[in-house]
KOLSE-103965 format. One record per residue (C-alpha): residue in three letters; chain; x, y, z. Coordinates in nm, 3 decimals. Example, Ala and Ser with C-alpha at 12.3 -4.5 7.8 and 13.67 -1.06 7.14 Angstrom:
BEGIN
<atom><rest>ala</rest><kette>A</kette><X>1.230</X><Y>-0.450</Y><Z>0.780</Z></atom>
<atom><rest>ser</rest><kette>A</kette><X>1.367</X><Y>-0.106</Y><Z>0.714</Z></atom>
This chain:
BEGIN
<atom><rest>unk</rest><kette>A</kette><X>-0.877</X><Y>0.978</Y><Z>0.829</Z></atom>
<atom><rest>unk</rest><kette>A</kette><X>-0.569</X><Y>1.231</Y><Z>0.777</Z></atom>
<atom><rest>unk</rest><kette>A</kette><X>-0.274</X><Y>1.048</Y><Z>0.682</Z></atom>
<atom><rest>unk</rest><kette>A</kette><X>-0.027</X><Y>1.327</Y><Z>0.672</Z></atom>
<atom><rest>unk</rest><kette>A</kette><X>0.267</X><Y>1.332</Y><Z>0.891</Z></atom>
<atom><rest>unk</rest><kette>A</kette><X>0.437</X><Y>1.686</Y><Z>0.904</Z></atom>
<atom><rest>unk</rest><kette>A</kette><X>0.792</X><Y>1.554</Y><Z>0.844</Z></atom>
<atom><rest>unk</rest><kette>A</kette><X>1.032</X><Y>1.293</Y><Z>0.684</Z></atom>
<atom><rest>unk</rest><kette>A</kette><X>1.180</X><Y>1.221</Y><Z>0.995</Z></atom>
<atom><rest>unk</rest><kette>A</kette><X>0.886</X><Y>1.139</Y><Z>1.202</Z></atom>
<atom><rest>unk</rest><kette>A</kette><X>0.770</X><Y>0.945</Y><Z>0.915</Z></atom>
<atom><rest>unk</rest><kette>A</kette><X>1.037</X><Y>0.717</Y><Z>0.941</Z></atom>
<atom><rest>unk</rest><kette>A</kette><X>1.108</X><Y>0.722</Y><Z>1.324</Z></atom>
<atom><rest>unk</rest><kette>A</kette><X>0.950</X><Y>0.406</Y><Z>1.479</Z></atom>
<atom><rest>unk</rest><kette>A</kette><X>1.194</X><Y>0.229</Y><Z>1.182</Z></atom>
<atom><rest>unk</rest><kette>A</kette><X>1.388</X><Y>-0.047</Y><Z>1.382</Z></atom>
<atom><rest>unk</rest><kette>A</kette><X>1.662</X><Y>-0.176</Y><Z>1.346</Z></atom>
<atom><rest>unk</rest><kette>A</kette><X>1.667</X><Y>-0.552</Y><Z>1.170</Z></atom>
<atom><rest>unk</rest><kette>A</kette><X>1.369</X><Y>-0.402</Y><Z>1.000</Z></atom>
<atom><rest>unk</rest><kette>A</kette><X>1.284</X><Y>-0.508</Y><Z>0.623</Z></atom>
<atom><rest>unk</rest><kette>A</kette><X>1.193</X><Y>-0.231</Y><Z>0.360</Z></atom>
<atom><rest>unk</rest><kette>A</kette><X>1.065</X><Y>-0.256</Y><Z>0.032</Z></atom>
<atom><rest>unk</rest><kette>A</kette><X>1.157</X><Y>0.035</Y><Z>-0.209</Z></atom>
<atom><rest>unk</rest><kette>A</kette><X>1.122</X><Y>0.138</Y><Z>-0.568</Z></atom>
<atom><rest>unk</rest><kette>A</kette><X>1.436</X><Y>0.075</Y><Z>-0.771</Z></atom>
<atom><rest>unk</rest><kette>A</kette><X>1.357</X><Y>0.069</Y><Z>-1.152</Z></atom>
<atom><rest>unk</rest><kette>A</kette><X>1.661</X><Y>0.205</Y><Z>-1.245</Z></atom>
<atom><rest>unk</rest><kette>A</kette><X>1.654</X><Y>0.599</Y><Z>-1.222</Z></atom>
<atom><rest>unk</rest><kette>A</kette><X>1.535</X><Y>0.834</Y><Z>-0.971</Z></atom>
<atom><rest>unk</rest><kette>A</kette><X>1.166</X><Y>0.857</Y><Z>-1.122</Z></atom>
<atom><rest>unk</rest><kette>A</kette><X>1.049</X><Y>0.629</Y><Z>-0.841</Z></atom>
<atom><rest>unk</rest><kette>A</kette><X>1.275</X><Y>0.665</Y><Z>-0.594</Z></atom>
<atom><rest>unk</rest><kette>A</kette><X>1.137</X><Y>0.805</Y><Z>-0.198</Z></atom>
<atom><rest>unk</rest><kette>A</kette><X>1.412</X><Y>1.004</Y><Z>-0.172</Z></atom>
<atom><rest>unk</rest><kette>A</kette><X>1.355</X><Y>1.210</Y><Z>0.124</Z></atom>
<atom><rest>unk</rest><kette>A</kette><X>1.212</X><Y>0.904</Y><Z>0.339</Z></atom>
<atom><rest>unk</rest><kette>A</kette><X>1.566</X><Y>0.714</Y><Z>0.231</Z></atom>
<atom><rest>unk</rest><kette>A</kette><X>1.748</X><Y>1.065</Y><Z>0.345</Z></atom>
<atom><rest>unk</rest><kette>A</kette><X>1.577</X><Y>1.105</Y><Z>0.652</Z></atom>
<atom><rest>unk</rest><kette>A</kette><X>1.633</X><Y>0.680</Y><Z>0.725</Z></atom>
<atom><rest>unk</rest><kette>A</kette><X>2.037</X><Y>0.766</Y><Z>0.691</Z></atom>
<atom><rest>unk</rest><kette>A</kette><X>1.996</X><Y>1.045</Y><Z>0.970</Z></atom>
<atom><rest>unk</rest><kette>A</kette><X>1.834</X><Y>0.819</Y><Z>1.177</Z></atom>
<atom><rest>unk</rest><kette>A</kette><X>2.103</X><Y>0.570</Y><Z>1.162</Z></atom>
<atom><rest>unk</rest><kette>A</kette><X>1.909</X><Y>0.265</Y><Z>1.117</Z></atom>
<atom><rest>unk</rest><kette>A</kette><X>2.067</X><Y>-0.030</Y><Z>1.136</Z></atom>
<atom><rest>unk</rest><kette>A</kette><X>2.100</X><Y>-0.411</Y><Z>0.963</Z></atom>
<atom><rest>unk</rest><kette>A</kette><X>1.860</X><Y>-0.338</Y><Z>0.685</Z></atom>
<atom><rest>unk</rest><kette>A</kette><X>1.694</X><Y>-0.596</Y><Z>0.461</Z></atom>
<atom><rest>unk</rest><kette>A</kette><X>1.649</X><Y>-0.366</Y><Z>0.132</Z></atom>
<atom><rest>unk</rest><kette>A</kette><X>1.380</X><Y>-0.526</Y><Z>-0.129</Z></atom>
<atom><rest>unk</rest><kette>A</kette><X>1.453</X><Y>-0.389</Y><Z>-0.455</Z></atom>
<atom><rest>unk</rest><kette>A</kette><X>1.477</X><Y>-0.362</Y><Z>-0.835</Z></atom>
<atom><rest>unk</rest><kette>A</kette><X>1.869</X><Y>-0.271</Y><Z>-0.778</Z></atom>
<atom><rest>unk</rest><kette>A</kette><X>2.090</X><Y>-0.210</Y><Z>-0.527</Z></atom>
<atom><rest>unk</rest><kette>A</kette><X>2.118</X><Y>0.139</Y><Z>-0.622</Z></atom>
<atom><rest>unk</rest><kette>A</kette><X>2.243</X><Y>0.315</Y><Z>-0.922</Z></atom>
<atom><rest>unk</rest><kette>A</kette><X>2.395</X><Y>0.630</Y><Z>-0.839</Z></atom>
<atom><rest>unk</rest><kette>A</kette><X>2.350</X><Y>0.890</Y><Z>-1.100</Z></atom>
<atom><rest>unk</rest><kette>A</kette><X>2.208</X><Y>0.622</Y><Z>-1.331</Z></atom>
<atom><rest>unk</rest><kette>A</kette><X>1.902</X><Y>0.837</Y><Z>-1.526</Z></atom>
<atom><rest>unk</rest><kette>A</kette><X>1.968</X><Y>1.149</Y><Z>-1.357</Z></atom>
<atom><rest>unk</rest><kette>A</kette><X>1.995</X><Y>1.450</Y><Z>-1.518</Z></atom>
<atom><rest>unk</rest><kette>A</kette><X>2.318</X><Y>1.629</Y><Z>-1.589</Z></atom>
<atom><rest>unk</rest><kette>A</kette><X>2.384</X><Y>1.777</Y><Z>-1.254</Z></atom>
<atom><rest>unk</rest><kette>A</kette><X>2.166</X><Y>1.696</Y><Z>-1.048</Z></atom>
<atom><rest>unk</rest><kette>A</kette><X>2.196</X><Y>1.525</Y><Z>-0.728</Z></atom>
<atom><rest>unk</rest><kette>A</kette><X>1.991</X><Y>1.153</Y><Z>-0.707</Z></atom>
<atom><rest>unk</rest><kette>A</kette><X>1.960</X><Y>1.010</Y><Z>-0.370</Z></atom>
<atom><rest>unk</rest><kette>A</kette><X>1.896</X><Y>0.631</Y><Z>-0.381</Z></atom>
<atom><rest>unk</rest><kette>A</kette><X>1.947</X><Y>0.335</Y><Z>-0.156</Z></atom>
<atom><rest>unk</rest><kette>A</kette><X>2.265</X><Y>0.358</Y><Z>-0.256</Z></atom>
<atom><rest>unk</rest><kette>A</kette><X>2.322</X><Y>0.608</Y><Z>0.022</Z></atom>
<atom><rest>unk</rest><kette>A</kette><X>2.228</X><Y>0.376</Y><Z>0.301</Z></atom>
<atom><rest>unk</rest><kette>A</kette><X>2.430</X><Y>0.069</Y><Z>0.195</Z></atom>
<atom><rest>unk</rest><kette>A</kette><X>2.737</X><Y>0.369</Y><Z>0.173</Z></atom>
<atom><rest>unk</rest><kette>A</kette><X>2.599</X><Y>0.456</Y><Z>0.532</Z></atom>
<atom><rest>unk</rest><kette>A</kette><X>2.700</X><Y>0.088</Y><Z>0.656</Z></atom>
<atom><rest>unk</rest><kette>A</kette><X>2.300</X><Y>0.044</Y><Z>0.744</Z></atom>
<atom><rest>unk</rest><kette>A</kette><X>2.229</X><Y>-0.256</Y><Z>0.527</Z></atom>
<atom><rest>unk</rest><kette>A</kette><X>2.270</X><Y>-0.609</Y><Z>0.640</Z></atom>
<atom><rest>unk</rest><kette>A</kette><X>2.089</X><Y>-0.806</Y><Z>0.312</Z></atom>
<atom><rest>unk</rest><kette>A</kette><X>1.977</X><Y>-0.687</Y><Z>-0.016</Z></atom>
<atom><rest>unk</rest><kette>A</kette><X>1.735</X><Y>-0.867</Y><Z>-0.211</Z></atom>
<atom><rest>unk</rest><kette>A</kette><X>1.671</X><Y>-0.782</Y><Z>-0.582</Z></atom>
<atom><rest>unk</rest><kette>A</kette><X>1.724</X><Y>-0.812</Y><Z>-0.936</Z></atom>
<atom><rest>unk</rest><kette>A</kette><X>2.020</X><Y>-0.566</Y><Z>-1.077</Z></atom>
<atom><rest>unk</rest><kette>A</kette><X>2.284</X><Y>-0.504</Y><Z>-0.801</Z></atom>
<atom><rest>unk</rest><kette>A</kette><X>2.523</X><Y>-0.415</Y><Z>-0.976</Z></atom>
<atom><rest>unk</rest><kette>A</kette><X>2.618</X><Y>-0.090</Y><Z>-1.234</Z></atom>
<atom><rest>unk</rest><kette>A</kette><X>2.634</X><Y>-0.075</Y><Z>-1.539</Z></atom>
<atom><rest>unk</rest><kette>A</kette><X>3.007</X><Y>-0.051</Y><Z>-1.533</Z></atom>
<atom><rest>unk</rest><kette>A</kette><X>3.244</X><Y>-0.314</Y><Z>-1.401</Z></atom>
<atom><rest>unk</rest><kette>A</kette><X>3.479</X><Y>-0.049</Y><Z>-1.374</Z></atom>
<atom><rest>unk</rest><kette>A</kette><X>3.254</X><Y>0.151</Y><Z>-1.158</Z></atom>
<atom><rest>unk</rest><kette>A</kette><X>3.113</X><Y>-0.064</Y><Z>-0.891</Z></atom>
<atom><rest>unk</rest><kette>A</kette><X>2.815</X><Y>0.056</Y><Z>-0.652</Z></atom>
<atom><rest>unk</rest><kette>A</kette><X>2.860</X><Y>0.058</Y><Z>-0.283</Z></atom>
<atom><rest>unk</rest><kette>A</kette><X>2.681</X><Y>-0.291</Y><Z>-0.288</Z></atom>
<atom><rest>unk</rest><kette>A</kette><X>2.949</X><Y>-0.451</Y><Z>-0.515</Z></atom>
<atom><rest>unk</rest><kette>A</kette><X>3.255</X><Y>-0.311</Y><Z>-0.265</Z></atom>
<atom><rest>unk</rest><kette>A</kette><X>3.051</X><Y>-0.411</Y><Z>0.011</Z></atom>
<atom><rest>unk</rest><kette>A</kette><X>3.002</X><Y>-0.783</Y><Z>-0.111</Z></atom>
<atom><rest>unk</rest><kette>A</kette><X>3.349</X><Y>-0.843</Y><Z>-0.216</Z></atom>
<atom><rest>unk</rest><kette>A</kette><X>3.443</X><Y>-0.753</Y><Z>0.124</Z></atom>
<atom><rest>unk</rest><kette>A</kette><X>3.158</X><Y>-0.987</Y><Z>0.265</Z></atom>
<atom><rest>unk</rest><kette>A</kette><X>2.969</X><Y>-0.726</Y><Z>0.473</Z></atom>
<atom><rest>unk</rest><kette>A</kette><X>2.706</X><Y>-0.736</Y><Z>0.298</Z></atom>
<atom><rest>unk</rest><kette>A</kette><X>2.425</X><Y>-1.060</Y><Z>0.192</Z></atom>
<atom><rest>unk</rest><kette>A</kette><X>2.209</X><Y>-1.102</Y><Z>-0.185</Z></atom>
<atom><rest>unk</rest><kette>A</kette><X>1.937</X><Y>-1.261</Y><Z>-0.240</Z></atom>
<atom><rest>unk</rest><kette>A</kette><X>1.934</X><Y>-1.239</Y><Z>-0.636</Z></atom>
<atom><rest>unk</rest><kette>A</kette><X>1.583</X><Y>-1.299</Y><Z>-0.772</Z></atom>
<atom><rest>unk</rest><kette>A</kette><X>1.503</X><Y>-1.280</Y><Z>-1.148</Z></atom>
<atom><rest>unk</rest><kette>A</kette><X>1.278</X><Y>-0.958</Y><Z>-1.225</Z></atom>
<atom><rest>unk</rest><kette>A</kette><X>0.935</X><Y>-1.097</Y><Z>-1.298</Z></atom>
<atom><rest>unk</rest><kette>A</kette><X>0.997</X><Y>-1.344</Y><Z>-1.042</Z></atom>
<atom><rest>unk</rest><kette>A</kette><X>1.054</X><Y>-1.064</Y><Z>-0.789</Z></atom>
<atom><rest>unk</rest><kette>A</kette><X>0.734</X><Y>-0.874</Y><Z>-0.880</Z></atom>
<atom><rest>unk</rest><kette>A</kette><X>0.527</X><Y>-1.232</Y><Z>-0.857</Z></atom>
<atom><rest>unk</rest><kette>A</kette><X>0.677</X><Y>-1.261</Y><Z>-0.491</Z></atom>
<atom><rest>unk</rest><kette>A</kette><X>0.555</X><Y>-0.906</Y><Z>-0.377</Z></atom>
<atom><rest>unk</rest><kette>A</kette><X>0.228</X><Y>-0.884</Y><Z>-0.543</Z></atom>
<atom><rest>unk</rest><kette>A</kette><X>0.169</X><Y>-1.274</Y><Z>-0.416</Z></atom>
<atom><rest>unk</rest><kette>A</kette><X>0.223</X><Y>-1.075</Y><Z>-0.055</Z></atom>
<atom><rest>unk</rest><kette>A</kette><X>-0.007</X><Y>-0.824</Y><Z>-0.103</Z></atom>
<atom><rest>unk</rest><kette>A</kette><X>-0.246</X><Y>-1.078</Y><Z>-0.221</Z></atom>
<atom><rest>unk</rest><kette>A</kette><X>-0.197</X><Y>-1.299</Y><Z>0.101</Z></atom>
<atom><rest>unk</rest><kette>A</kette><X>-0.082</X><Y>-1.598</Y><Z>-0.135</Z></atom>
<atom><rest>unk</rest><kette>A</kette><X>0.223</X><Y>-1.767</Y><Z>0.079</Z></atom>
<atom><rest>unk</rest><kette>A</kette><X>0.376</X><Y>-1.937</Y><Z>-0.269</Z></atom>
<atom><rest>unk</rest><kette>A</kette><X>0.355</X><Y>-1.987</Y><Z>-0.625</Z></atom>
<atom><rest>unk</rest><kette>A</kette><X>0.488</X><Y>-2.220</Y><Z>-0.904</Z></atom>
<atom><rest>unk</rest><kette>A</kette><X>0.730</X><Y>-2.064</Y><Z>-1.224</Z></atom>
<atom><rest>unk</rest><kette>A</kette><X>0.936</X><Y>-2.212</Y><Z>-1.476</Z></atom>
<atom><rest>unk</rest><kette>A</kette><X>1.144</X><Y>-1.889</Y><Z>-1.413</Z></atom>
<atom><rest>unk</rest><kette>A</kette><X>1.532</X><Y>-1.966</Y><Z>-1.294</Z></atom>
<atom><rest>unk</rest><kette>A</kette><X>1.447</X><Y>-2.383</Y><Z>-1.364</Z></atom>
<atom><rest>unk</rest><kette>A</kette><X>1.866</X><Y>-2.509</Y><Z>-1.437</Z></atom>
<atom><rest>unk</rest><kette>A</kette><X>2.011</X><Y>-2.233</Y><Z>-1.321</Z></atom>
<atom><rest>unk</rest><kette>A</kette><X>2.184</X><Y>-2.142</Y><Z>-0.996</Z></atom>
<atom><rest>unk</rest><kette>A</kette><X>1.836</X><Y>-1.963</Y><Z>-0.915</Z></atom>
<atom><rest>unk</rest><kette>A</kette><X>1.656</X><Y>-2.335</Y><Z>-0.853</Z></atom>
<atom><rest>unk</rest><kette>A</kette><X>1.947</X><Y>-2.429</Y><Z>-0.615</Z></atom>
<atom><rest>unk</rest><kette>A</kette><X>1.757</X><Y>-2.554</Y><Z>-0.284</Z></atom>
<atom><rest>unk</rest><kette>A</kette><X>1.440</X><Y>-2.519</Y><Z>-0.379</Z></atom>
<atom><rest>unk</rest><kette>A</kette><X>1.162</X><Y>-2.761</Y><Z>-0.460</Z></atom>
<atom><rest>unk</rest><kette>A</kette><X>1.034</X><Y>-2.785</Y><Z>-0.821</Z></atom>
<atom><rest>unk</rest><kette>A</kette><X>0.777</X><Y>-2.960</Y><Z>-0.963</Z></atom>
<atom><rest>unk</rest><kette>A</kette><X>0.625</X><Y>-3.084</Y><Z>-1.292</Z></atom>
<atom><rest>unk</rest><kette>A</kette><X>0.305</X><Y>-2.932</Y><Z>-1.400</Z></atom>
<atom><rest>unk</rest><kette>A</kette><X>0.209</X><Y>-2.901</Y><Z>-1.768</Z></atom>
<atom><rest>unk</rest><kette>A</kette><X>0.512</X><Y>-3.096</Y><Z>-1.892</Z></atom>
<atom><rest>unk</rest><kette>A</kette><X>0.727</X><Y>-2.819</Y><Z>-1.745</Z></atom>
<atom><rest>unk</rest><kette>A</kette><X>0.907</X><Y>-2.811</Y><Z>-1.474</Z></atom>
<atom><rest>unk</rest><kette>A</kette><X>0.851</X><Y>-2.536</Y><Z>-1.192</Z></atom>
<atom><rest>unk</rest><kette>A</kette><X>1.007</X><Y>-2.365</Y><Z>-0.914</Z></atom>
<atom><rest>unk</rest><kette>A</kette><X>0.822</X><Y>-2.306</Y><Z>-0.563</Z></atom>
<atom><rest>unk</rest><kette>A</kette><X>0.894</X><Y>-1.951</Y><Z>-0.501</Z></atom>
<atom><rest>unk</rest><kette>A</kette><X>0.797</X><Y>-1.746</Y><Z>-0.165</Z></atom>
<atom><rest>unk</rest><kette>A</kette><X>0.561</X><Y>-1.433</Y><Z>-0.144</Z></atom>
<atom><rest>unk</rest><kette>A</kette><X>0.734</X><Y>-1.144</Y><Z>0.004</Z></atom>
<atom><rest>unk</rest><kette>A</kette><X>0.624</X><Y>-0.940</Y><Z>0.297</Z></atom>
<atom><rest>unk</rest><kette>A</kette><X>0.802</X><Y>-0.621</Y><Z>0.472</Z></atom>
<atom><rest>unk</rest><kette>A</kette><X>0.808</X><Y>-0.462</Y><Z>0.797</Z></atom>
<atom><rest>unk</rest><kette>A</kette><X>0.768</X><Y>-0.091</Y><Z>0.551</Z></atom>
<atom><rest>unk</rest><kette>A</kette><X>0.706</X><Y>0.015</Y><Z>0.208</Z></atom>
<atom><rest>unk</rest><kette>A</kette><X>0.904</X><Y>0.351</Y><Z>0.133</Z></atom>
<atom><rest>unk</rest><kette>A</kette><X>0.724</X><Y>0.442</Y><Z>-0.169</Z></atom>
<atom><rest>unk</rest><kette>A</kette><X>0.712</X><Y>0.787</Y><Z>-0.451</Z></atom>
<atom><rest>unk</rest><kette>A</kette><X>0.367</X><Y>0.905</Y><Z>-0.563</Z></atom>
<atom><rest>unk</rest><kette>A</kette><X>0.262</X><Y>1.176</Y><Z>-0.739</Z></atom>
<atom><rest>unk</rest><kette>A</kette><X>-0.074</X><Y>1.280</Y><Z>-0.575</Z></atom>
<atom><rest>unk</rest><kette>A</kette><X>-0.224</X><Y>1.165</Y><Z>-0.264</Z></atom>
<atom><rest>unk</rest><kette>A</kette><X>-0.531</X><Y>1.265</Y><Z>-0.088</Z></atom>
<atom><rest>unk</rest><kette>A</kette><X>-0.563</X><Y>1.265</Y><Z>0.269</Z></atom>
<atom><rest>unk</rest><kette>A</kette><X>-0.669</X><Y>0.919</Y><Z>0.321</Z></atom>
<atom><rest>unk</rest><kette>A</kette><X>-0.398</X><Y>0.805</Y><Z>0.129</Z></atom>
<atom><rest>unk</rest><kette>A</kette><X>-0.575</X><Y>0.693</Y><Z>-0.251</Z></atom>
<atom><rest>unk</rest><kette>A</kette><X>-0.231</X><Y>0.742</Y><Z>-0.427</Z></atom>
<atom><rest>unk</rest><kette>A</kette><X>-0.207</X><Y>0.850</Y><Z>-0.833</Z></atom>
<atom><rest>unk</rest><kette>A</kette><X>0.134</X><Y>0.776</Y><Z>-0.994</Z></atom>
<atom><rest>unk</rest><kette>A</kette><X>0.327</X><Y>0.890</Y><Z>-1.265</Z></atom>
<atom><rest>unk</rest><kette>A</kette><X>0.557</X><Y>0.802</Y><Z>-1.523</Z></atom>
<atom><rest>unk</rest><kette>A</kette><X>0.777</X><Y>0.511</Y><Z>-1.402</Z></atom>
<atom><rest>unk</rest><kette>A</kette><X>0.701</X><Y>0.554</Y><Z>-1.046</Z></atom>
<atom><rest>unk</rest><kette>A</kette><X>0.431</X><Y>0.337</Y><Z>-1.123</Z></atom>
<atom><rest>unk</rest><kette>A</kette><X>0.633</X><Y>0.057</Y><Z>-1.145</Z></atom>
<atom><rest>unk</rest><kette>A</kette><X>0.697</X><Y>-0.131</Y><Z>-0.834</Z></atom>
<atom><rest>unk</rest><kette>A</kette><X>0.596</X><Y>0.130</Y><Z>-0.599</Z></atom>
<atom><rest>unk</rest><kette>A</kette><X>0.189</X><Y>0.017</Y><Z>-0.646</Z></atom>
<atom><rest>unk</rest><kette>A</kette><X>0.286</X><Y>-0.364</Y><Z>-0.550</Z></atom>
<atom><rest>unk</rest><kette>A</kette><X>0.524</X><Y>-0.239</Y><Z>-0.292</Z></atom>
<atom><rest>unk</rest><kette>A</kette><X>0.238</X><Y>-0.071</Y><Z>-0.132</Z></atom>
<atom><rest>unk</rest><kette>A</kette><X>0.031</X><Y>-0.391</Y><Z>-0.104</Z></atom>
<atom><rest>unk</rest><kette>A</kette><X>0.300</X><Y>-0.587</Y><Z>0.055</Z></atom>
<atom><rest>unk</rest><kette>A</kette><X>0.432</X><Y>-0.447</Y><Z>0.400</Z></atom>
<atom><rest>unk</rest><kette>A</kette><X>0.259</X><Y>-0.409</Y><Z>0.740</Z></atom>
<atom><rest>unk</rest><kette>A</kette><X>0.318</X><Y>-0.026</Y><Z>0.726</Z></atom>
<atom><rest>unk</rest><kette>A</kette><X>0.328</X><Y>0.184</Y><Z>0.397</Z></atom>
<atom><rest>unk</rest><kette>A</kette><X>0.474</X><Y>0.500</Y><Z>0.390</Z></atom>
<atom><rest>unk</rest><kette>A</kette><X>0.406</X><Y>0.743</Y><Z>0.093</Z></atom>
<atom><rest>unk</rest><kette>A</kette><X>0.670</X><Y>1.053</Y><Z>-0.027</Z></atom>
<atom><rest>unk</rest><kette>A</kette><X>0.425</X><Y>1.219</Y><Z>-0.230</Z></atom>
<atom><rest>unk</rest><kette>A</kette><X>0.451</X><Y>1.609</Y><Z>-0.461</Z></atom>
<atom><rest>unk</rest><kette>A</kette><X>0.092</X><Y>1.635</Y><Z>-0.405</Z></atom>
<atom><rest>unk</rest><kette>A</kette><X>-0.151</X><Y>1.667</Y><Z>-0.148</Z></atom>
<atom><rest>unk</rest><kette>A</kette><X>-0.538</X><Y>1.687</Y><Z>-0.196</Z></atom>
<atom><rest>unk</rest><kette>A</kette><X>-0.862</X><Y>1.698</Y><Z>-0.020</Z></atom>
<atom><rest>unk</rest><kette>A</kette><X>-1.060</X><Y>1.379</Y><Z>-0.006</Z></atom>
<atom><rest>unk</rest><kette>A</kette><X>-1.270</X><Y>1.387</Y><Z>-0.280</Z></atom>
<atom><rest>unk</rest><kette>A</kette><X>-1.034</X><Y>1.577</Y><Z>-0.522</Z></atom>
<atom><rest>unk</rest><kette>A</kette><X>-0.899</X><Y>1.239</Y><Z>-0.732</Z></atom>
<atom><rest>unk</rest><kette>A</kette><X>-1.108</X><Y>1.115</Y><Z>-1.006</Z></atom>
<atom><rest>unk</rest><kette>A</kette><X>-1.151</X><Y>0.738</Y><Z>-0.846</Z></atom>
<atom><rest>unk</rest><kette>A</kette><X>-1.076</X><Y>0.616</Y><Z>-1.216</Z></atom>
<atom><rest>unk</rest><kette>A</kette><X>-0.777</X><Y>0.710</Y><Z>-1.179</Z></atom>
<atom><rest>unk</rest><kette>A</kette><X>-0.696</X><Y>0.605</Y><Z>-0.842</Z></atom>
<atom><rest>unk</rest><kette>A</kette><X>-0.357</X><Y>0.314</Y><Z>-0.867</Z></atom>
<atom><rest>unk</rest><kette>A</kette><X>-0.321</X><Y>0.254</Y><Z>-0.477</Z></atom>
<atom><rest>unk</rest><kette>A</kette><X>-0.672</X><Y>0.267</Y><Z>-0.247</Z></atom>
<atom><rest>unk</rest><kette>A</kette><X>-0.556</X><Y>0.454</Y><Z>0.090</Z></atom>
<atom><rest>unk</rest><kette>A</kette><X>-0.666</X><Y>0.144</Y><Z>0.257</Z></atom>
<atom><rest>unk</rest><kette>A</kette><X>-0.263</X><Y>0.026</Y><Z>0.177</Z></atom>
<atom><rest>unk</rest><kette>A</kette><X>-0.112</X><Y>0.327</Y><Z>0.331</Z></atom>
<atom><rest>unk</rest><kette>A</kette><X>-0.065</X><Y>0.466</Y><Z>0.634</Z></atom>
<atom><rest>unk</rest><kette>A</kette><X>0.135</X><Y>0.768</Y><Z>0.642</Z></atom>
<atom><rest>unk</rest><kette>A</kette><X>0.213</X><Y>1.043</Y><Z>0.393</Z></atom>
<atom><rest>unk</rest><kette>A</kette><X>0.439</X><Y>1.278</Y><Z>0.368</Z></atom>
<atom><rest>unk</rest><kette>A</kette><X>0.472</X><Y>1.588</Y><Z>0.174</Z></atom>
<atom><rest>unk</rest><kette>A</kette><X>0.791</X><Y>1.652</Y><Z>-0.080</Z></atom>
């Protein structure tokens, strides 16, 4: 039951192109799979569907000279076709991202999904629910096209799960069937992420015999992941 791969680059080469990947996005690097993302740019993948918190924030919570590598890098690389999150944009008009040039110039498609709404749809995959009601996004430009309905004297929007060909996720430990321990804010989407897509791939600092993490502690049972790869 070894999961490890020995490199980034065979981690990440059966990616295809058209393929759709889920990665972390908070904000700053804390949760970010930077070497799989890396190693995805030298491989030259093409017409990417990223699922995400952002679209990238270059240098956004980084500290003072270091270098962050986010999906940033691939949508600068010309390898994304459709982003679908919840921030795409900096935190400076007068600094756009690569996905802001990209979508004034049309080459690139968003899906923008309000935050909580986002993590509903990819926990709701993992779970193997196909749709759920909010009042999220009801009069807004968010419930354009889809159905709603009244439940509780409110009314609701029918919202899709979300599913992904990969799941490019940052742990902190892993053991060698793949039970993953986060920490910090790496915890945040990376542990539904991992649910959600038909192959899970885990960048990891950490890795232990099986048997060596306390199962309390245990966020992400290896029966999610398939392949892990050392940082």
């Amino acid at each position: 039951m070894d999961k490890v791969v020995p490199s980034f680059a065979e981690a990440v080469a059966d990616v295809h192109d058209g393929a759709v990947i889920m990665m972390d996005g908070f904000g700053g690097p804390g949760g970010m799979p930077q070497h799989l993302i890396r190693a995805l740019r030298d491989r030259g993948t093409k017409d990417l569907t990223l699922i995400s918190n952002t679209a990238g924030l270059p240098g956004f919570g980084a500290i003072g000279g270091h270098l962050v590598v986010t999906h940033n890098m691939l949508i600068e690389n010309g390898q994304v076709r459709k982003i679908v999150a919840s921030f795409p944009v900096g935190p400076s008009p007068s600094r756009p991202n690569a996905f802001e040039l990209a979508y004034r110039e049309e080459k690139i498609e968003l899906e923008l999904v309000p935050q909580g709404t986002l993590a509903e749809r990819i926990r709701a995959g993992g779970a193997g629910i196909g749709a759920f009601y909010t009042p999220t996004g009801v009069g807004t430009s968010a419930a354009e096209g889809k159905e709603t309905r009244l439940i509780h004297d409110r009314m609701h929007l029918l919202e899709y799960a979300l599913r992904a060909d990969y799941a490019f996720i940052r742990t902190h430990k892993a053991d060698l069937m793949g039970n993953l321990v986060y920490r910090g804010t790496s915890r945040n989407f990376n542990a539904l992420m991992a649910t959600a897509a038909r192959i899970t791939i885990a960048e990891t600092d950490t890795i232990i015999q099986v048997g060596g993490i306390d199962p309390e502690t245990v966020v992400t049972p290896g029966i999610y992941v398939n392949r892990i790869v050392k940082r």
